[in-house]
Backbone as CSV, one residue per row, in Angstrom:
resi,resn,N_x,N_y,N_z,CA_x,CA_y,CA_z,C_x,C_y,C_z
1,UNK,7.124,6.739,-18.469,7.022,5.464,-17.782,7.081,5.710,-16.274
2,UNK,6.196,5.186,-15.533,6.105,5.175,-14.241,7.458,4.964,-13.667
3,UNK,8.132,4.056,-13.885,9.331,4.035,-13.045,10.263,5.156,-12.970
4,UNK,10.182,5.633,-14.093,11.071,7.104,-13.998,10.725,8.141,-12.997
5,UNK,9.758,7.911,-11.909,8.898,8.858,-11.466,9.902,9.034,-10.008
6,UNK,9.364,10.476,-9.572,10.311,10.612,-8.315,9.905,9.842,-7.516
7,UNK,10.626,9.705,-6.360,10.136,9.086,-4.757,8.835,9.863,-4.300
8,UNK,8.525,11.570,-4.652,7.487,12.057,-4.276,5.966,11.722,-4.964
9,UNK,6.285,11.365,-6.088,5.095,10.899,-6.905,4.469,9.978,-7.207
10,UNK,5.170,8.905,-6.834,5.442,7.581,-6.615,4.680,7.305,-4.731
11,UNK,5.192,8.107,-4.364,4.178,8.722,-2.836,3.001,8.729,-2.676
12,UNK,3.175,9.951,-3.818,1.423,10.252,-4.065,0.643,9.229,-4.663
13,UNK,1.326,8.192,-5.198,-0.111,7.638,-6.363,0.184,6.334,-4.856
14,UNK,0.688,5.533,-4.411,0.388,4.864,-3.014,-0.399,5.832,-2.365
15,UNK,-0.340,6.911,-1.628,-1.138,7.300,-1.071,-2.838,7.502,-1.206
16,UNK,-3.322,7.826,-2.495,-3.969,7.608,-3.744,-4.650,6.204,-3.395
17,UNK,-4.111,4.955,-3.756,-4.157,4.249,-4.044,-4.555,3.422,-2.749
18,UNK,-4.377,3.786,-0.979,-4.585,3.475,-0.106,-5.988,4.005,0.052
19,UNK,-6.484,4.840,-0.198,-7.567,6.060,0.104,-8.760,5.362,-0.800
20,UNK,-8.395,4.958,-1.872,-9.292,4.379,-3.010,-9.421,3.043,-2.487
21,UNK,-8.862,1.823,-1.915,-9.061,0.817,-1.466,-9.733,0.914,-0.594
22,UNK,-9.412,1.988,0.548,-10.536,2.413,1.677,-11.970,2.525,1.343
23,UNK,-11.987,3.256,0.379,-12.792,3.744,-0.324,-14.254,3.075,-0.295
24,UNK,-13.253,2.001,-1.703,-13.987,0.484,-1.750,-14.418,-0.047,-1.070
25,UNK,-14.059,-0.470,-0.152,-13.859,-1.064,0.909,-15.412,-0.842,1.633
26,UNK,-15.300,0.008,2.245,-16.696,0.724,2.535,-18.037,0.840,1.805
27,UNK,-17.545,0.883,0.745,-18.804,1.133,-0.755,-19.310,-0.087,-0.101
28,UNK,-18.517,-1.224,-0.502,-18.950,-2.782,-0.792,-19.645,-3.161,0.139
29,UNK,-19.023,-2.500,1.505,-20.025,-2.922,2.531,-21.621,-2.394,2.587
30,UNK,-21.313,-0.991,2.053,-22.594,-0.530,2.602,-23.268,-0.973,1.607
31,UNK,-23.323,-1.356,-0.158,-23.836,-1.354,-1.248,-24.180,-3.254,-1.220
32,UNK,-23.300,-3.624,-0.724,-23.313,-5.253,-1.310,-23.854,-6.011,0.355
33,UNK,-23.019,-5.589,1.000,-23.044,-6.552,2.597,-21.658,-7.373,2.292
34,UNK,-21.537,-7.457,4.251,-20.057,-8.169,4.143,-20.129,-9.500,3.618
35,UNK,-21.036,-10.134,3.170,-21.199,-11.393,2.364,-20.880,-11.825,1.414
36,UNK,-20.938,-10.300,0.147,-21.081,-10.556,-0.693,-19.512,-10.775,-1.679
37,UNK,-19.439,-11.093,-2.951,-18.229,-11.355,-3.480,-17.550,-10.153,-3.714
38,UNK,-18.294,-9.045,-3.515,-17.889,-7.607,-4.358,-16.894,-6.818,-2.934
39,UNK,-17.370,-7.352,-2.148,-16.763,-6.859,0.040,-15.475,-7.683,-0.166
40,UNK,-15.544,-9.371,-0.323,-14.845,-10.185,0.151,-13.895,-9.531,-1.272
41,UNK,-13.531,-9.198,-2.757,-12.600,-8.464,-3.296,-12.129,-6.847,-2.681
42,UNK,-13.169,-6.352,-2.032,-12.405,-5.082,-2.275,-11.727,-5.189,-0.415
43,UNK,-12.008,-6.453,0.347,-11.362,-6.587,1.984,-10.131,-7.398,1.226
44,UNK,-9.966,-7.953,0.332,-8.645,-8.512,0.192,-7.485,-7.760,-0.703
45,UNK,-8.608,-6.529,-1.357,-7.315,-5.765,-1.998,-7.111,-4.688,-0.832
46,UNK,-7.610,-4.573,0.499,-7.987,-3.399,1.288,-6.340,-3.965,2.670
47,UNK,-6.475,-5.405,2.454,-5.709,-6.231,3.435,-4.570,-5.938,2.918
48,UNK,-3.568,-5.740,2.284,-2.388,-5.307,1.546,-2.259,-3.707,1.732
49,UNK,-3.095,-2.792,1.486,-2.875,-2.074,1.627,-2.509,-1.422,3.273
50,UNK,-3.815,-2.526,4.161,-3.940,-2.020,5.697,-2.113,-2.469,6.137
51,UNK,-1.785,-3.826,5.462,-0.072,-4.201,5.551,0.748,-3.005,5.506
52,UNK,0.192,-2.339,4.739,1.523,-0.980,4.731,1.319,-0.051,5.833
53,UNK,0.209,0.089,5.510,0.260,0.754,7.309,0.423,0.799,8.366
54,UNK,0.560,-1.060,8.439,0.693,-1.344,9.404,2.846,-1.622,9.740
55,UNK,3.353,-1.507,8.649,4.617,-1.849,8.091,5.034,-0.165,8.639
56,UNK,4.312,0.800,8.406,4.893,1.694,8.175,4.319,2.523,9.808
57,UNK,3.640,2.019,10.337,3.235,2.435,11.488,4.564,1.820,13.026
58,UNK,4.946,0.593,12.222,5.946,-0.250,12.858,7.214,0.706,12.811
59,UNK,7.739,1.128,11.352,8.807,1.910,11.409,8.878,2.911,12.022
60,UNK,7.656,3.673,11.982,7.626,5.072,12.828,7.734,4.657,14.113
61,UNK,7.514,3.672,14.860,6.985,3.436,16.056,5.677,4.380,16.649
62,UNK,4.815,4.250,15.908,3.315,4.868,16.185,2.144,3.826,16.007
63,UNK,1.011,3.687,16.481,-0.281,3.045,16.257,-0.650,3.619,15.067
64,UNK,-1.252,2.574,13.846,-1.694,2.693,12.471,-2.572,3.639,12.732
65,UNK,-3.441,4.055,14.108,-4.765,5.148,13.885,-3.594,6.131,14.228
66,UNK,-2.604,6.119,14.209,-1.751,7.760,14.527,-1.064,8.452,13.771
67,UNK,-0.897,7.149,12.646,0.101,7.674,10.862,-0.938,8.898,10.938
68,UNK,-0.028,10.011,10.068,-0.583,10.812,8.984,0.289,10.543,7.597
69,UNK,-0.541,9.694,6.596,-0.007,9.184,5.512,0.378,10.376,4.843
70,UNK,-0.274,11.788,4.454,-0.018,12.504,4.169,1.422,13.560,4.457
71,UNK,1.791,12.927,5.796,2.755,14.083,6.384,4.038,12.919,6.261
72,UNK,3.739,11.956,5.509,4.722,10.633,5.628,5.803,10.851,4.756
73,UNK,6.845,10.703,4.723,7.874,11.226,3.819,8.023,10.000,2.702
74,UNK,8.050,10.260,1.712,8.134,9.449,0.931,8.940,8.620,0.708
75,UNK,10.440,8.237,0.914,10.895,7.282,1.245,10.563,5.964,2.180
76,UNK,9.749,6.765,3.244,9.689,5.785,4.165,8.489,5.048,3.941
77,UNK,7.522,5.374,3.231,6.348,5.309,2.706,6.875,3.970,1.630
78,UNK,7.617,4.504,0.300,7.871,3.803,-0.481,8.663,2.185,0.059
79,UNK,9.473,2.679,0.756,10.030,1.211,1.858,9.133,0.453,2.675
80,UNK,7.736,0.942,3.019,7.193,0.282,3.596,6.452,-0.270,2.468
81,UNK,5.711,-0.080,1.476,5.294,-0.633,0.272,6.102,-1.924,0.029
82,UNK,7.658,-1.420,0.177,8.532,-2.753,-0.688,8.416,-3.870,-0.047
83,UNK,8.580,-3.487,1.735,8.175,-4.545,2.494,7.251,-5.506,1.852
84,UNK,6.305,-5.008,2.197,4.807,-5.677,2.306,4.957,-6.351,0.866
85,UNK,5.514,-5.938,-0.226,5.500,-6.236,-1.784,6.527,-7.889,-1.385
86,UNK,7.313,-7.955,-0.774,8.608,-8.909,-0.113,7.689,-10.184,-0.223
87,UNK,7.095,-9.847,1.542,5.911,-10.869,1.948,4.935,-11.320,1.066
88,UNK,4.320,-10.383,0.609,3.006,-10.704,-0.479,3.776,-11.718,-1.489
89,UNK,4.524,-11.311,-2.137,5.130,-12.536,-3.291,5.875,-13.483,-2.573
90,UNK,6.190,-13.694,-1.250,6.594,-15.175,-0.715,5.601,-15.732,-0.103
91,UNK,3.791,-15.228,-0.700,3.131,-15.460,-0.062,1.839,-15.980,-0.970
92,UNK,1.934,-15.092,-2.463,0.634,-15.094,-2.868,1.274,-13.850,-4.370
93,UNK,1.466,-15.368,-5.269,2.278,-14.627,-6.232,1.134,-14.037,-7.309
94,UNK,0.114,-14.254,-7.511,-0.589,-14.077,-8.084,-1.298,-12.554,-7.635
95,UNK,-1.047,-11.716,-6.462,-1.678,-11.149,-6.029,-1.957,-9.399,-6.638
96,UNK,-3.072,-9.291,-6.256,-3.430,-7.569,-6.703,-2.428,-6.862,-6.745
97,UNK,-2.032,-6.971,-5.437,-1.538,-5.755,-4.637,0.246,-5.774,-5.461
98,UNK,0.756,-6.936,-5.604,1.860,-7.394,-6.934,1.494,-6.366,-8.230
99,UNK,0.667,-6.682,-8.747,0.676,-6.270,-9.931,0.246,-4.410,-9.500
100,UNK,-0.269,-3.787,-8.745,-0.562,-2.526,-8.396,0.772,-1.995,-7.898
101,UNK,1.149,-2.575,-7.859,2.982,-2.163,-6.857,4.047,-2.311,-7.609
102,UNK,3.941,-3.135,-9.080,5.105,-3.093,-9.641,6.069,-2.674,-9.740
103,UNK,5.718,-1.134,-10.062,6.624,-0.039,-10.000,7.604,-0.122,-9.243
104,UNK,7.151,-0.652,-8.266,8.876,-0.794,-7.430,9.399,-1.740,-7.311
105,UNK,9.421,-2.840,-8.232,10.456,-3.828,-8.354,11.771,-3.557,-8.414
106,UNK,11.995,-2.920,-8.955,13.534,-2.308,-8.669,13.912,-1.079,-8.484
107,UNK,14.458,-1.114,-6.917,14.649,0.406,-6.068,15.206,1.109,-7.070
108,UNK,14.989,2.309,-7.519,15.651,3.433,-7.528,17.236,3.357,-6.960
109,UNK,18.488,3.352,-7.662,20.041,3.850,-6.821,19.943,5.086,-5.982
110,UNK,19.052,5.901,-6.183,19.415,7.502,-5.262,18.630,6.717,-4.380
111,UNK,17.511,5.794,-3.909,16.829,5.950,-3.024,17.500,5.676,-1.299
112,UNK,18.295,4.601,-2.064,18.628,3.769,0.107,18.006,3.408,0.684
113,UNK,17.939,2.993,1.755,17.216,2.579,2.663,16.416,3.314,4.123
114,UNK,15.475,3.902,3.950,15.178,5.018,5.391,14.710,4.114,6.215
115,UNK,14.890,4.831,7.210,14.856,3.537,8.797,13.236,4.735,9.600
C-alpha cells in the first residue's frame, strides 16, 4: 500500500507526477490548441501541480525557475504537496489533484514538519 511508502518514494512518484503534468500540458497544446477541452484539462491538472512549486519555491526562498525538484529533499517536497492539498480541498473538493495526492492524508509520525 502506498502509504507505507518512505518520504523518499513518495518524493519520487510527486516528482514523477509533476514532469508528467508538464508533460501533458505541452502535448495538448501543441496536439489540440489552447482552445481545446483536452489543454483546458491537462492546464487545470498542470495548475496544482505549478501550486507546489510555487509552495515549495516560497519555502526555499528561491524563484520557481530556480527549484531543482530533483535535488529537493523530500520532506520539504512532501510538505509542500500537503500545503497545496490544504488549499485545494478548502477550495475545490472534487479536485484531481485531491484524489492524485491522497496518499498524504495522513502525515507519517516520523515525518514533522521541515521549514
Amino acid at each position: 500500500m502506498i502509504v507505507e511508502e518512505s518520504p523518499g518514494r513518495l518524493a519520487d512518484w510527486v516528482r514523477a507526477d509533476v514532469r508528467e503534468a508538464r508533460t501533458a500540458l505541452s502535448r495538448a497544446r501543441l496536439l489540440h490548441g489552447e482552445t481545446s477541452p483536452a489543454y483546458r484539462s491537462a492546464a487545470a491538472r498542470w495548475s496544482h501541480r505549478q501550486a507546489v512549486l510555487d509552495e515549495l519555491a516560497t519555502r526555499r526562498g528561491v524563484g520557481r525557475e530556480d527549484l531543482d525538484l530533483a535535488a529537493t529533499p523530500a520532506l520539504q517536497l512532501l510538505a509542500a504537496v500537503r500545503k497545496v492539498r490544504l488549499d485545494v480541498a478548502a477550495a475545490d473538493r472534487g479536485s484531481e489533484f485531491l484524489d492524485a495526492t491522497a496518499f498524504l492524508e495522513t502525515p507519517p509520525a516520523a515525518e514533522g514538519s521541515p521549514g
